[in-house]
SETI-92184 format. One line per 3 residues: number of its first residue (from 1); for each residue x negated, z, y negated of N, C-alpha, C. Coordinates in steps of 0.05 Angstrom, whole numbers. Layout:
N
NUM = X,Z,Y,X,Z,Y,X,Z,Y; ...
END
This chain:
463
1 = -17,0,24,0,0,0,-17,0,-25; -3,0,-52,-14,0,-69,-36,19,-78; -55,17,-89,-81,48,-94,-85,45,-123
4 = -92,68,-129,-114,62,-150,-135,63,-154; -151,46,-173,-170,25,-170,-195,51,-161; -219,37,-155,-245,55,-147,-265,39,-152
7 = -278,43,-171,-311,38,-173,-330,47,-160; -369,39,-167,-386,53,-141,-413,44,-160; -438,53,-136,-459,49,-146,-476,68,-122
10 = -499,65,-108,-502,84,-85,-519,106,-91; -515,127,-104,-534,153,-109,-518,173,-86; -537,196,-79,-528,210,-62,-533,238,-89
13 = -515,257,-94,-512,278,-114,-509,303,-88; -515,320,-113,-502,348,-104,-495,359,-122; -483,386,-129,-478,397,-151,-494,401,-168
16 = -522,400,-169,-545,404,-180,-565,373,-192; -563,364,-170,-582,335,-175,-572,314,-167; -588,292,-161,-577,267,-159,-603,246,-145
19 = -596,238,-129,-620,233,-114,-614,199,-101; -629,168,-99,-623,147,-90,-614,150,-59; -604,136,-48,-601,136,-14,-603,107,-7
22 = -624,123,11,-645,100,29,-623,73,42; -639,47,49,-611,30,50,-595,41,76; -606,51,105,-598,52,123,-615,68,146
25 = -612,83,156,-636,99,174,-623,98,197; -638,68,214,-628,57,239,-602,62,257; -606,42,278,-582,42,288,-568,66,296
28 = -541,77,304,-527,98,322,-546,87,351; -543,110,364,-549,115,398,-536,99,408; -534,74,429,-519,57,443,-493,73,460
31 = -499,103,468,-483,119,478,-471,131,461; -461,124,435,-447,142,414,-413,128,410; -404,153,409,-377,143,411,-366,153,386
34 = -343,128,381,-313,126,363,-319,155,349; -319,146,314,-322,169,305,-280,179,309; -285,209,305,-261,219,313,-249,218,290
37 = -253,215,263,-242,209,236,-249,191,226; -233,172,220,-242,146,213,-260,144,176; -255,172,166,-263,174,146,-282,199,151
40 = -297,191,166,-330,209,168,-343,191,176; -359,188,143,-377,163,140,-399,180,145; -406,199,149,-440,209,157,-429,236,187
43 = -408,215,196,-413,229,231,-413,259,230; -407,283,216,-418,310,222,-394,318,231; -371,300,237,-343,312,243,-320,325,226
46 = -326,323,203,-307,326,170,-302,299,169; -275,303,156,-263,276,140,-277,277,113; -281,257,99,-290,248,70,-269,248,54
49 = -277,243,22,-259,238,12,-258,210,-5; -254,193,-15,-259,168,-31,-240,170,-53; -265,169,-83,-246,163,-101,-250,141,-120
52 = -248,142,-136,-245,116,-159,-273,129,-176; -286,115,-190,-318,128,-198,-313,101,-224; -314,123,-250,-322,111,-270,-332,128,-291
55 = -367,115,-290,-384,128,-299,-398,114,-327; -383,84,-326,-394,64,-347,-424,53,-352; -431,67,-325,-454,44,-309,-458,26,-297
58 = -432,17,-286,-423,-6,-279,-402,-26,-287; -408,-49,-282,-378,-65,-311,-360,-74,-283; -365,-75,-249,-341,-85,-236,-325,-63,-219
61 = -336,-35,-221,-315,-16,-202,-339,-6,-185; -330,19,-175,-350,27,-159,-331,54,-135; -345,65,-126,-330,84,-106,-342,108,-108
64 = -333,133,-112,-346,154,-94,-349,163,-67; -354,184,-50,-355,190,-24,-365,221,-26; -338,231,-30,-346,260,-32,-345,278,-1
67 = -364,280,14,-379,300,36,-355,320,48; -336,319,64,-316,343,75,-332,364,81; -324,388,79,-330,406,107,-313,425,111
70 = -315,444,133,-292,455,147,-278,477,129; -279,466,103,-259,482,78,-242,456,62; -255,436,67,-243,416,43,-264,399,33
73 = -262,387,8,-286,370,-7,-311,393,-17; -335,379,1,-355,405,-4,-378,392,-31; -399,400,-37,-415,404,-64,-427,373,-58
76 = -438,357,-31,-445,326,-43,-426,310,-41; -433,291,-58,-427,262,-64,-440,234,-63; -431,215,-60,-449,191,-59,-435,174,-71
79 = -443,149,-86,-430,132,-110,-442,104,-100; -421,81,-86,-432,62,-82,-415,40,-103; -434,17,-104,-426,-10,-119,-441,-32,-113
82 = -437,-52,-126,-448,-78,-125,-476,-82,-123; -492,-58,-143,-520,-67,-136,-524,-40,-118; -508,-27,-106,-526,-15,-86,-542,-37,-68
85 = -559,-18,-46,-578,-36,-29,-564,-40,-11; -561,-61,-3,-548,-80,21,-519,-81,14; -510,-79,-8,-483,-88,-9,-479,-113,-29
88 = -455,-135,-8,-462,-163,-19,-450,-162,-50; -456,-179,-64,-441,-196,-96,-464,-184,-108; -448,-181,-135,-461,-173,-156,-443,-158,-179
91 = -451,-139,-199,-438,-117,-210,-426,-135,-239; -402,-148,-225,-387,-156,-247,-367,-151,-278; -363,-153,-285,-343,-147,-301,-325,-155,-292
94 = -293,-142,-289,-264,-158,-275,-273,-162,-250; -293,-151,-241,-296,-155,-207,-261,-140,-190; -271,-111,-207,-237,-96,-200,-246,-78,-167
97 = -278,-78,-161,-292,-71,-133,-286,-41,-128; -262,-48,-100,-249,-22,-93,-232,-4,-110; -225,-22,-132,-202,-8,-152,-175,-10,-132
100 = -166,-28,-120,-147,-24,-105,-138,-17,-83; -159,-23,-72,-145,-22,-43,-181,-13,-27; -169,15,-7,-193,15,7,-184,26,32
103 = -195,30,58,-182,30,84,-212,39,98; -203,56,125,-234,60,139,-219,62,165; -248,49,179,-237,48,203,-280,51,212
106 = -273,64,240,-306,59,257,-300,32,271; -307,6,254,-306,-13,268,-327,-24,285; -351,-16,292,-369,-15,310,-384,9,330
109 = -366,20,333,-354,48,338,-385,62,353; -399,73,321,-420,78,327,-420,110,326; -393,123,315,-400,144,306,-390,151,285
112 = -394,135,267,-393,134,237,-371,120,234; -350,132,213,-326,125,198,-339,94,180; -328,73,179,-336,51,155,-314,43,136
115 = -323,43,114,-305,41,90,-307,11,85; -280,-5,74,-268,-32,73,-256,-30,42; -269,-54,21,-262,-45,-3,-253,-74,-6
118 = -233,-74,-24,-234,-109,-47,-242,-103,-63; -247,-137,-77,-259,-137,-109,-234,-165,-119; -212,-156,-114,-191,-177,-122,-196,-191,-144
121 = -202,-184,-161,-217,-197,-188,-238,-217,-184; -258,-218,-165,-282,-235,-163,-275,-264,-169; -295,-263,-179,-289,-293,-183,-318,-308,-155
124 = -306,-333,-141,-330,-336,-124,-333,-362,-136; -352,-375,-146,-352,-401,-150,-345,-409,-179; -323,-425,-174,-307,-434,-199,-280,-418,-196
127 = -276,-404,-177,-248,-391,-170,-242,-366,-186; -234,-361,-204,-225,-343,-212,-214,-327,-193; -212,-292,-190,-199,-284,-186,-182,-288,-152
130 = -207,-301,-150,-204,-310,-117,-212,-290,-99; -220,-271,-104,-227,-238,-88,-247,-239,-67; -261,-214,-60,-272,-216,-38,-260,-189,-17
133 = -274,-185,1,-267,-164,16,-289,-158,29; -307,-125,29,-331,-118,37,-329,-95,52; -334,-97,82,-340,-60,95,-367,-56,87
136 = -369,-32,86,-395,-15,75,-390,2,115; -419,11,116,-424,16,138,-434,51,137; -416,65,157,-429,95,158,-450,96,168
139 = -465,127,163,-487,123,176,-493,156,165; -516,169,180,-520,199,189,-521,207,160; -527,189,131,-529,195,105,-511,187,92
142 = -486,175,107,-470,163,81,-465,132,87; -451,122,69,-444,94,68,-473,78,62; -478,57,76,-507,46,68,-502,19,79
145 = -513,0,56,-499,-30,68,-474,-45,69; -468,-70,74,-446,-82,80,-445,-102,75; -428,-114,98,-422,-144,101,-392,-148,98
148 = -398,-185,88,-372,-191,74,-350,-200,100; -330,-198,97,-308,-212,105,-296,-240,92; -298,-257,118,-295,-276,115,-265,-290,91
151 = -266,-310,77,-246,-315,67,-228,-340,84; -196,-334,85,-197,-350,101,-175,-373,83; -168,-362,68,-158,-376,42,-160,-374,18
154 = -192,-391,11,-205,-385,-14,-194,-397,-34; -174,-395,-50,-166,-407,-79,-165,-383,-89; -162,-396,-130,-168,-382,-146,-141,-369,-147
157 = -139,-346,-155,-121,-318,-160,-103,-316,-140; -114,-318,-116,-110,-304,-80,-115,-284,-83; -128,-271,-98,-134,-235,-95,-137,-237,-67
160 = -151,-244,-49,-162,-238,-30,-172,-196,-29; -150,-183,-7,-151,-154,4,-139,-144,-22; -114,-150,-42,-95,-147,-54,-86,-120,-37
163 = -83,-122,-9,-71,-97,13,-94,-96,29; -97,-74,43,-113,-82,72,-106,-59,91; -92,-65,116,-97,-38,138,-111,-43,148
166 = -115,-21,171,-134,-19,197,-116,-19,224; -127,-18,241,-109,-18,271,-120,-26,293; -120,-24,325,-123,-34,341,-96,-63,346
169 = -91,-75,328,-63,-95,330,-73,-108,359; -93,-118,366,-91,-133,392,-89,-112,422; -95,-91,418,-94,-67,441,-130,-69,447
172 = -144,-80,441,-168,-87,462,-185,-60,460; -176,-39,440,-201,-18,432,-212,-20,419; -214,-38,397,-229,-45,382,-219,-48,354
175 = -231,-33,330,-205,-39,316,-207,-59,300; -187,-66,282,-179,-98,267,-169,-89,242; -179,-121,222,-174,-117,196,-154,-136,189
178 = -123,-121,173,-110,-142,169,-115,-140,132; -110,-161,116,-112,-170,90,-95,-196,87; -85,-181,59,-60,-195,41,-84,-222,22
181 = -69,-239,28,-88,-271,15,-66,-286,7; -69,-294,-12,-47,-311,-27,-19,-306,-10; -6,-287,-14,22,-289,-11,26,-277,26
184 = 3,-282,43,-3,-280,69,-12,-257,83; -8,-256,99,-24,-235,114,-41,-242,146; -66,-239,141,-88,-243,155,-92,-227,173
187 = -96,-227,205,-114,-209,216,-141,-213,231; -160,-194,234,-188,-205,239,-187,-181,261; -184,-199,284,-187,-184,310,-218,-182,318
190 = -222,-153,319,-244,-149,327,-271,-161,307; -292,-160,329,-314,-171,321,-333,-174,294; -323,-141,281,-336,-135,257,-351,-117,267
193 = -376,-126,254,-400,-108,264,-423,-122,230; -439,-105,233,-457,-110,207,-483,-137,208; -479,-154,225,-485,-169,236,-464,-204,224
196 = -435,-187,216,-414,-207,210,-387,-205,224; -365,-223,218,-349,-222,237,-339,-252,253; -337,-246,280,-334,-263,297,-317,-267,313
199 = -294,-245,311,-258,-242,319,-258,-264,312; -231,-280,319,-214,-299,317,-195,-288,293; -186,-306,280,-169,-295,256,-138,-309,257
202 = -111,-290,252,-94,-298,257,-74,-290,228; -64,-318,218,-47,-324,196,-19,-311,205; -14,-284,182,26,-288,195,38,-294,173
205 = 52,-313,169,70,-337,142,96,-331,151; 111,-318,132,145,-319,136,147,-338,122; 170,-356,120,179,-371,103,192,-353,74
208 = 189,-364,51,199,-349,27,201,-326,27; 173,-307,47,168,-278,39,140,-281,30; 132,-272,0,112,-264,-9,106,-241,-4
211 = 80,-239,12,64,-219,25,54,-201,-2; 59,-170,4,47,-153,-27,29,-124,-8; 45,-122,15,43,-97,25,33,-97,50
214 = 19,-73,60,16,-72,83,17,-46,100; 28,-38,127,19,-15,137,26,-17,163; 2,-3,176,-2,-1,207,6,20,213
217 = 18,29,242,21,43,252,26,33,276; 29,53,306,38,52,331,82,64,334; 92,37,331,124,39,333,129,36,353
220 = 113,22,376,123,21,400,109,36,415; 110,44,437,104,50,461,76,42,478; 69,23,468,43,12,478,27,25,465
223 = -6,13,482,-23,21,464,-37,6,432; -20,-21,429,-30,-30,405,-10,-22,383; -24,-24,360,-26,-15,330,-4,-48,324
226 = 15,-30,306,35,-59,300,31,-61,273; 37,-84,256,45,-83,229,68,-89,215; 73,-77,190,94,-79,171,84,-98,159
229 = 94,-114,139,91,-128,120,118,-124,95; 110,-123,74,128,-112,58,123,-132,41; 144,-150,19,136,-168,-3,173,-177,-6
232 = 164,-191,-27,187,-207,-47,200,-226,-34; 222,-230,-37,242,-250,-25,260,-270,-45; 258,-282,-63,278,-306,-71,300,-302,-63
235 = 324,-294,-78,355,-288,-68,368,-292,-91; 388,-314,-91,402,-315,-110,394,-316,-142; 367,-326,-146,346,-326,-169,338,-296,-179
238 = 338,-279,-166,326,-249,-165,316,-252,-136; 291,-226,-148,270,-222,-131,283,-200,-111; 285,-195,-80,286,-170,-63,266,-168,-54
241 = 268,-141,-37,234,-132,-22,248,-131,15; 234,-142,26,243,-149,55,213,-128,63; 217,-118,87,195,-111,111,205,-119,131
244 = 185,-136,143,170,-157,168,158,-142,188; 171,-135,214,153,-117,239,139,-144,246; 114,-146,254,95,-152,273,93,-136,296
247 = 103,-144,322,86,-127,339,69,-124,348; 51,-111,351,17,-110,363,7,-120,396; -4,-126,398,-16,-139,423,-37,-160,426
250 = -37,-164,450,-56,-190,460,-55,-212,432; -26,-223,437,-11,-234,422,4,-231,397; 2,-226,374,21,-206,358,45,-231,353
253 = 64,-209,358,93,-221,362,101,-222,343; 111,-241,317,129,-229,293,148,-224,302; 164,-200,292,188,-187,293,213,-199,271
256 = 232,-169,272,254,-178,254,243,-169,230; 265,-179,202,264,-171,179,278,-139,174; 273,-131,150,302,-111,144,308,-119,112
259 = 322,-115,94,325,-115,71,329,-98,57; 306,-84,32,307,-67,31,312,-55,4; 320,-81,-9,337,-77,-37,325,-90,-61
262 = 327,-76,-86,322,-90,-108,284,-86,-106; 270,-109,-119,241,-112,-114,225,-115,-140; 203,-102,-146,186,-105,-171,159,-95,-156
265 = 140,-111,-176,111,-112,-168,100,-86,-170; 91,-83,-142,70,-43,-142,111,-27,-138; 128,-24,-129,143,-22,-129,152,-4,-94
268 = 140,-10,-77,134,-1,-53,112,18,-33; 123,39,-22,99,54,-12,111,63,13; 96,54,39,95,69,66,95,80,83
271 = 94,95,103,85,101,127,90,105,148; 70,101,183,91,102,201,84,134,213; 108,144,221,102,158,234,133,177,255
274 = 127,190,276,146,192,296,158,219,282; 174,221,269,187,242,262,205,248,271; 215,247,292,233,261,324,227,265,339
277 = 192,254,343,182,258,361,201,248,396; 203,227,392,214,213,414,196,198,423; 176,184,415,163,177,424,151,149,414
280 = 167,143,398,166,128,380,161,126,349; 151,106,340,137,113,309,159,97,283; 167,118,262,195,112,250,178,96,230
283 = 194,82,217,178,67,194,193,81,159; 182,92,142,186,106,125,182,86,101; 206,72,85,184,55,65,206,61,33
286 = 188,74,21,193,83,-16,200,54,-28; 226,51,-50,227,30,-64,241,42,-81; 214,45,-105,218,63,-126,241,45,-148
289 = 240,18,-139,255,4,-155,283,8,-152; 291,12,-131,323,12,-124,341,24,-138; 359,10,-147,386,20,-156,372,30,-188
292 = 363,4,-201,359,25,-224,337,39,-235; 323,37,-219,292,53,-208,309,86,-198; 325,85,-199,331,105,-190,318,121,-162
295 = 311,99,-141,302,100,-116,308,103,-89; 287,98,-68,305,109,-42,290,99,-25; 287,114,-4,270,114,24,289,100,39
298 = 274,85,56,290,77,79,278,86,99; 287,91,124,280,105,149,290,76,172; 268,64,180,271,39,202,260,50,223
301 = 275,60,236,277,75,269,265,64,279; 243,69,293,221,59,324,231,61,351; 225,44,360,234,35,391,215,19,413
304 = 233,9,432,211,0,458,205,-27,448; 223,-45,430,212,-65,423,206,-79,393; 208,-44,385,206,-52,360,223,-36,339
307 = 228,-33,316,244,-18,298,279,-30,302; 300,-10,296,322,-28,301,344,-16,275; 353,4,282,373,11,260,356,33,240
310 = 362,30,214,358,38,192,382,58,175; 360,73,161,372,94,133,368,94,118; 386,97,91,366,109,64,376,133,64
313 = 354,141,45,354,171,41,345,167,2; 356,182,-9,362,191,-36,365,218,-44; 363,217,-76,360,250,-81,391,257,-83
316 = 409,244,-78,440,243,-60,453,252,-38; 425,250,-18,424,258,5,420,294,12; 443,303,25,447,323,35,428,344,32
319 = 421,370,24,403,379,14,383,370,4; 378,360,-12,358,340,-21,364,354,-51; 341,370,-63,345,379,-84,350,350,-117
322 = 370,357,-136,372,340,-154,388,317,-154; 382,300,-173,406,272,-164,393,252,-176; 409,231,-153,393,205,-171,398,198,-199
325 = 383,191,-220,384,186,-247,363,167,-241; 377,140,-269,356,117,-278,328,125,-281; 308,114,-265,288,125,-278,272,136,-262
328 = 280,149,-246,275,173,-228,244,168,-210; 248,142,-198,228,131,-178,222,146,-155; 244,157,-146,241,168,-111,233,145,-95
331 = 213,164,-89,201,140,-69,174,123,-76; 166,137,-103,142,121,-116,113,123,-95; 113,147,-83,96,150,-61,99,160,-39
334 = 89,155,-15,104,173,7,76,185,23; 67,208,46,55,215,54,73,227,77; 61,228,107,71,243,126,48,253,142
337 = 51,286,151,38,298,167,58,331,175; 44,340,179,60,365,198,55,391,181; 64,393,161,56,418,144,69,447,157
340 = 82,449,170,86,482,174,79,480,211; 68,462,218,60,468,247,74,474,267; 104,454,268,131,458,290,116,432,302
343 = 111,413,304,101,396,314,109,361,307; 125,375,286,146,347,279,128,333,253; 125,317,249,123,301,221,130,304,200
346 = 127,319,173,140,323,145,135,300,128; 157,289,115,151,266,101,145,283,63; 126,271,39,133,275,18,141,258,11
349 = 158,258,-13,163,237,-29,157,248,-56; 138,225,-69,140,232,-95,167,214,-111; 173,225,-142,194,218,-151,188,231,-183
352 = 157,208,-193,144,207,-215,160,210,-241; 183,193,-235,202,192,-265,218,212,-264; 224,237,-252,242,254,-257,232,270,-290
355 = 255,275,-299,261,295,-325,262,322,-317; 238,333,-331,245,364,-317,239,386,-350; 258,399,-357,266,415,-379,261,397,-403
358 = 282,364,-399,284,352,-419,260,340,-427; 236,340,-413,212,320,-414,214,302,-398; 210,280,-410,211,251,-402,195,247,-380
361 = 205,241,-356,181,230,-332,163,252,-333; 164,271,-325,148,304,-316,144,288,-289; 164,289,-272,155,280,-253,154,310,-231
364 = 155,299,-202,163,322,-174,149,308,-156; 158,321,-128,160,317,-100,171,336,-93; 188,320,-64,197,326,-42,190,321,-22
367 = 185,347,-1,177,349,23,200,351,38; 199,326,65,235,327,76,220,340,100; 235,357,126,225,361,142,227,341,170
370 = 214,338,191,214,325,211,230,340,229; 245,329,245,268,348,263,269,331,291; 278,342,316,287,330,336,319,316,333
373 = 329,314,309,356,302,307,349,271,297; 344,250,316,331,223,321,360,213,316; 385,216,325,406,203,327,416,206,298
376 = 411,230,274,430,234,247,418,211,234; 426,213,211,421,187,196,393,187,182; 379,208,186,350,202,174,330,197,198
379 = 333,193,217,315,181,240,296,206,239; 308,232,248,298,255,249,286,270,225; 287,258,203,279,274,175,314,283,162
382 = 301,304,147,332,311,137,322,330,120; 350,327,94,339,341,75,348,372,84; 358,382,90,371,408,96,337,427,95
385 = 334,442,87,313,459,88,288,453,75; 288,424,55,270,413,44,260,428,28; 236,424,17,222,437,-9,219,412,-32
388 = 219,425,-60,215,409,-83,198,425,-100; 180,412,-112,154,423,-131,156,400,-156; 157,417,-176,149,405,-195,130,421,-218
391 = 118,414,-245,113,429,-262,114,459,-260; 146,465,-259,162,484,-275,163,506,-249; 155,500,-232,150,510,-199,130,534,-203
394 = 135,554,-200,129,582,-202,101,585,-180; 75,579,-203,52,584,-190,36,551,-185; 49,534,-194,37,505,-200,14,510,-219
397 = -3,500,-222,-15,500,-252,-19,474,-270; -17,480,-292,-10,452,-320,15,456,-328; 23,449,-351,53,449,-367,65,426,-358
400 = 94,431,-360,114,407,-353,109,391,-387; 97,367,-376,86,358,-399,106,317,-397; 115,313,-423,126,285,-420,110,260,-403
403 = 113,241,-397,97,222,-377,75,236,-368; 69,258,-347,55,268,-330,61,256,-307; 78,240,-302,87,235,-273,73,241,-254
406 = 80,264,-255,70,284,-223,79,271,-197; 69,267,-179,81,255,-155,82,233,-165; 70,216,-170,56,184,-172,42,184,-152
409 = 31,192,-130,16,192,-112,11,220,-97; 22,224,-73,25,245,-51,0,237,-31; -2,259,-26,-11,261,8,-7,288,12
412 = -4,291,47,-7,313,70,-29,304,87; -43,325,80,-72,324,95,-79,355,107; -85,361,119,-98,388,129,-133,389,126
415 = -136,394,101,-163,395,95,-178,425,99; -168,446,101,-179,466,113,-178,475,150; -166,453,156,-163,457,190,-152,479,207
418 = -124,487,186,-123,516,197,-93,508,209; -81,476,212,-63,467,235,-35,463,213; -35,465,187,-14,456,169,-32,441,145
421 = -10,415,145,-23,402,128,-13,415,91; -40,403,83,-31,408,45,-18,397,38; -9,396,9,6,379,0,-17,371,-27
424 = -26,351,-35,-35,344,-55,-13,325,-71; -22,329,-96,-1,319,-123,-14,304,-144; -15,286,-149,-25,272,-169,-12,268,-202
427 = -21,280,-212,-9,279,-239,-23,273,-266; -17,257,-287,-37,251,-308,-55,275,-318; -36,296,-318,-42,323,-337,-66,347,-317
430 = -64,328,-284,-89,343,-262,-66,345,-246; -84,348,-223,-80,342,-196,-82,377,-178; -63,382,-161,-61,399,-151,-63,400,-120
433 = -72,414,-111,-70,423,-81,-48,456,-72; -31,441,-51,-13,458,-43,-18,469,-15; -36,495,-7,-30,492,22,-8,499,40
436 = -12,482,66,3,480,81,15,512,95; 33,517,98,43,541,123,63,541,138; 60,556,156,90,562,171,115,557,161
439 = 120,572,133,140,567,115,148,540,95; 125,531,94,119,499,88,92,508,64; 97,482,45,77,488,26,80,511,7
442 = 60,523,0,58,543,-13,49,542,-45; 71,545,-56,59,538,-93,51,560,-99; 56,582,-85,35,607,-94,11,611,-99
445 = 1,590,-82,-22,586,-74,-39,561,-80; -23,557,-106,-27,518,-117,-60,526,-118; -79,505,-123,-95,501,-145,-113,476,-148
448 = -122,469,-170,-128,448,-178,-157,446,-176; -160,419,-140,-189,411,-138,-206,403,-155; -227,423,-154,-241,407,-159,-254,378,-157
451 = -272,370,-181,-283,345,-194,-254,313,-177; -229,327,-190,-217,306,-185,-212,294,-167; -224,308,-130,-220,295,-109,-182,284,-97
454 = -165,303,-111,-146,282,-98,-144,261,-100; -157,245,-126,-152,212,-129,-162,199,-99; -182,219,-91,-187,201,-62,-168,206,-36
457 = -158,228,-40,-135,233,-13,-109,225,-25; -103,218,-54,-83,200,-55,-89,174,-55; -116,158,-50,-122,134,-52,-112,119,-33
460 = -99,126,-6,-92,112,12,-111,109,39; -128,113,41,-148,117,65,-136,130,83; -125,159,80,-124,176,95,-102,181,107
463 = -98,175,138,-80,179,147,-63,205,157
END
C-alpha cells in the first residue's frame, strides 16, 4: 500500500558517533537458514525498523535502519542511498529513492532480512519518471549493496515499484517480488540473489483496472502466498476502486473482482489476515474515500478457493465508537496483529479526519477485536468491545491539535516481545506508542518513541 517517502545514504551511527560501513563482509554460511524476520537486516534475531531519512545530504531520498532489540528500537542506526557502496544509480534530485514504497523479504535466504526500495521518480535514459526498483542486501552489519530489478515495462512515468509486496506467490520456498508498472502488476518469481534476477516474470493485466495497490497474504489453505490487487475502475465516467484476488501457486490463477466503492488516488490501505481463525486469511481493505470520505472497511472473507462473501464495517457499525461524518477517513490506515493475546487477530483502523473537541481533523484509531464469530457480518472482527484513542485519551501525549491527523498511519507490532502487540500512531504533532495487554492497548502507558521510529513501523514493511 501506499508509504511514506524514505531517503538514505550508508553510515552506520550510534547515539554517540557515526561511523562509514564497510561495502559487505562476505558471504552467509551455505548452511544458514531463512532469516526468521524478514526485517532483520544484520541476522541477531530483532526486527529493524525503516524510516524515511532526511538529512539534506542527499537531493534523491534515502533510508534509515534503526537496529531492534529485545525492548524495541535500540541506540544504532544505519542511513543508506544512492552513493552508498554497491548500491546501483546515482543521488538524484526527484529520484523519490524509497520515499514510497519499501518491502523486505530474505530473498536468498541467507539469514539476513533484505530490504526492496523504489525510486519512482528516476528518470532512466530519456524517460522521465520511469522508476527503478533496488534490494539492498542484509548482512551481519546491516544493509550493504544491491542489485537492480529488472524493468519489465520501461516507459516514461510507469513509476516503476509505485507498490511492491513480498510472498512465496509460486509455493516453491522461495520468496517473490510483485511490482506495480504502468497501471500493471508484475511478479518476479524467485531467482533474486545479489548476483541479479533470473525468475521468470509474470504480467497480471485486468482489462480497465488500473493497478495502484498491492498486498500479499496466505487466503487459502495452501502453502503459497496469494495477491490482492487494488486500483481504479472507469464506471459511468467516475473513477471506483475494485480488488483483484490472484491466487498463488505453481501457476497464479487470477481470481474474482469485488467492488469496493467510490475511488481517489493514495485512497486505499490493506491487510490479510485470519481473524476467526478458521483457517483461512480475511482480506481487510480501508477506503478512506467512501461515501464522502466518510469511509469504510471492507472485510472479503477467505476460503478454499479463494475470498467469497464480503462486509463493510463503519464508524455506524455496532459498537464502534462515534459516527460517520464527511471527512472522517475511516479506513485511512489499517494494521492487524494480536494485541491482548486470545489468539485472534485485532484489526486498527486509523480515521485521520475525525473532529475531536471541535478541531478540525485531530484525528483517532480504532482497534476492532478478532473473534471466532466467522459467520457475523464482520468476518470475525466486531466492534462490540473495541477500543478508540485519540488526542483527548487520558494518558496519550501532545494536544488535540487542528490537522494532526493522528491515525494517518497505524501499526500493531509487538516490539517488546512480551506476546501483545503495540499499537503505534502516527500523527503530525508526534507519534506515539501504545503497549499491548491482556486488556488491549494501554494509553496509560502511551509514550512517544524515540528519534521518530514509528515512521518506520508505520512505513509498511512490517508485517
Amino acid at each position: 500500500m501506499r508509504l511514506r517517502p524514505t531517503p538514505a545514504l550508508l553510515t552506520l551511527t550510534t547515539a554517540l558517533a557515526a561511523a562509514t560501513l564497510a561495502p559487505l563482509a562476505g558471504a552467509a554460511p551455505a548452511a544458514a537458514a531463512p532469516a526468521k524476520w524478514a526485517d532483520d537486516f544484520n541476522g541477531d534475531g530483532f526486527r529493524d525498523y525503516v524510516t524515511q531519512e532526511s538529512n539534506g545530504s542527499n537531493k534523491g531520498g534515502a533510508v534509515r535502519v534503526t537496529f531492534g532489540t529485545g525492548t524495541g528500537p535500540g541506540p544504532r542506526s544505519q542511513v543508506v542511498d544512492q552513493r552508498s557502496p554497491g548500491v546501483p544509480g546515482a543521488d538524484e534530485r526527484g529520484d523519490a529513492w524509497g520515499e514510497r514504497t519499501r518491502v523486505a523479504a530474505d530473498f536468498n535466504r541467507d539469514g539476513y532480512g533484505d530490504l526492496v526500495v523504489s525510486a519512482v521518480g528516476e528518470k532512466v535514459g530519456r524517460n522521465r519518471g520511469q522508476g527503478t526498483v533496488t534490494v539492498l542486501w542484509g548482512s551481519s552489519t546491516g544493509l550493504a549493496g544491491g542489485t537492480s530489478v529488472p524493468n519489465e515495462a520501461a516507459r516514461a512515468q510507469h513509476a516503476f515499484g509505485s507498490d511492491l509486496a513480498v510472498g512465496d506467490f509460486d509455493g516453491d520456498g522461495r520468496q517473490d517480488l510483485a511490482a506495480v508498472n504502468g497501471g500493471d502488476a508484475y511478479v518476479y518469481k524467485g531467482g533474486i540473489s545479489r548476483t541479479g534476477v533470473d525468475g521468470s516474470v509474470r504480467r497480471l493485466h485486468r482489462s480497465g483496472l488500473t493497478a495502484d495497490d498491492l498486498v500479499a497474504g496466505r487466503v487459502t489453505k495452501d502453502s503459497a502466498t496469494d495477491l490482492v490487487i487494488v486500483g481504479s475502475v472507469l464506471k459511468n465516467d467516475e473513477e471506483v476502486a475494485d480488488a483483484w484476488f490472484v491466487k498463488g501457486g505453481r501457476t497464479l490463477a487470477p481470481g474474482r473482482t469485488l467492488r469496493l466503492g467510490a475511488y481517489a488516488v493514495d485512497s486505499t490501505s490493506a491487510v490479510i489476515a485470519d481473524f476467526d481463525r478458521n483457517g483461512y486469511g480475511d482480506i481487510a481493505i480501508g477506503n478512506q474515500a467512501d461515501s464522502g470520505y466518510r469511509g469504510a472497511v471492507t472485510v472479503w472473507r477467505g476460503g478454499n478457493s479463494g475470498p467469497g462473501t464480503s462486509a463493510r464495517i463503519t464508524q455506524a457499525t455496532r459498537g464502534i465508537a462515534g459516527t460517520p461524518e464527511k471527512g472522517d477517513r475511516f479506513g485511512a490506515s489499517l494494521s492487524a496483529d494480536d494485541v491482548n493475546d486470545d489468539e485472534y487477530p485485532d484489526l486498527a483502523v486509523g480515521v485521520d479526519g475525525e473532529d475531536i473537541d471541535g478541531k478540525d481533523r485531530a484525528g483517532g484509531v480504532h482497534v476492532l477485536r478478532g473473534s471466532g464469530n466467522g459467520s457475523r457480518s464482520g468476518g470475525g472482527l466486531t466492534g462490540t468491545g473495541s477500543w478508540w484513542f485519540a488526542r483527548d485519551t487520558r494518558g496519550i501525549p501532545g494536544p488535540v491539535s487542528e490537522g494532526d491527523g493522528f491515525g494517518a498511519t497505524v501499526r500493531l507490532r509487538d516490539t517488546d516481545l512480551d506476546g501483545h502487540a503495540d499499537l503505534y500512531v502516527d500523527g503530525a504533532w508526534g507519534e506515539v506508542r501504545l503497549p499491548g495487554s491482556a486488556s488491549g492497548p494501554k494509553a496509560s502507558g502511551a509514550t512517544s518513541p524515540p528519534g521518530g521510529i514509528t515512521g518506520g513501523i508505520t512505513g509498511g514493511i512490517l508485517q
